[in-house]
C-alpha positions as CSV (number, residue, x, y, z in Angstrom):
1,X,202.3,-34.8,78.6
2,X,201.8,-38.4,79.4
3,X,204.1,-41.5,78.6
4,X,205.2,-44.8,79.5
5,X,208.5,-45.8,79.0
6,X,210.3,-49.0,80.2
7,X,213.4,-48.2,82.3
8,X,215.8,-50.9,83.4
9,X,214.8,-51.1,87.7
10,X,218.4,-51.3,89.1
11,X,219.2,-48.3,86.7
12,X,216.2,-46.1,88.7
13,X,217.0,-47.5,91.7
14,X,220.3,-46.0,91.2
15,X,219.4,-43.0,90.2
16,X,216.6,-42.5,93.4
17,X,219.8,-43.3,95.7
18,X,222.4,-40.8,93.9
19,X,220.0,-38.0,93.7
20,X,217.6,-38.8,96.3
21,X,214.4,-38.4,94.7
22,X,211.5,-40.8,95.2
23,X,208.9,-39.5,92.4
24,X,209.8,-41.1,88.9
25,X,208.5,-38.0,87.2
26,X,210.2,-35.9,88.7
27,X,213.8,-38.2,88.5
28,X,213.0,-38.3,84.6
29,X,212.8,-34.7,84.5
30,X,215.9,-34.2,86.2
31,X,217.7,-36.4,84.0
32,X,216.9,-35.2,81.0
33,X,217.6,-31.8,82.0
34,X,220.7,-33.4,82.7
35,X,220.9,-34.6,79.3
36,X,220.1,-31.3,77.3
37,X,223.1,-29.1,80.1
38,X,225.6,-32.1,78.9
39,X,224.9,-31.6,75.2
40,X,224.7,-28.3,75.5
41,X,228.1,-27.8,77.0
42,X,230.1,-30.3,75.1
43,X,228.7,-28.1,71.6
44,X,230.8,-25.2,72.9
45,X,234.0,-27.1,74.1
46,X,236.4,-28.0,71.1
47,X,237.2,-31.9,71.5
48,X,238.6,-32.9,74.4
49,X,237.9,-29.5,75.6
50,X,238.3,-28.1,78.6
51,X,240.6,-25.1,79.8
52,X,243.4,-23.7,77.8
53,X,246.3,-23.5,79.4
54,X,246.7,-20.0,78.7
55,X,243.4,-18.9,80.1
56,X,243.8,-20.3,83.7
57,X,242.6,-16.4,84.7
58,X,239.7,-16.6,83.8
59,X,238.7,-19.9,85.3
60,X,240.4,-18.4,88.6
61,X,237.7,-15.5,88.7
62,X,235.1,-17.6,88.4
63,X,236.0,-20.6,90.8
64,X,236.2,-17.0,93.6
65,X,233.2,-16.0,92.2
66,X,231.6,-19.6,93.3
67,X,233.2,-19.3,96.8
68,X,231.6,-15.9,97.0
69,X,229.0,-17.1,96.5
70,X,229.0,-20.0,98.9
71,X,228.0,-22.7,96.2
């Protein structure tokens, strides 16, 4: 699908340098997948979410499971 939409030029100029992408369609794409994985997440965290202090194991296991991994 086509559109035009008026973005503010230091805010995409920003955003080519931060994420190092040159094609505008592609940059829009990319931030509003960004967009939907933000909202997303914050609907499963309670408010001012984040990790219980009680459930530190399981957030070890998964920061090895990144290393693993080599992300």
């Amino acid at each position: 699908m086509q559109t035009t939409i008026n973005i503010d030029h230091d805010l995409l100029e920003q955003a080519n340098r931060v994420t190092g992408l040159q094609d505008r369609a592609k940059l829009v794409r990319e931030a509003l997948h960004a967009l939907i994985a933000r909202e997303c997440a914050r609907r499963f965290l309670p408010p001012g979410g984040g990790v219980e202090e009680g459930d530190r194991g399981s957030r070890k296991l998964w920061n090895t499971g990144k290393r693993r991994l080599g992300l």
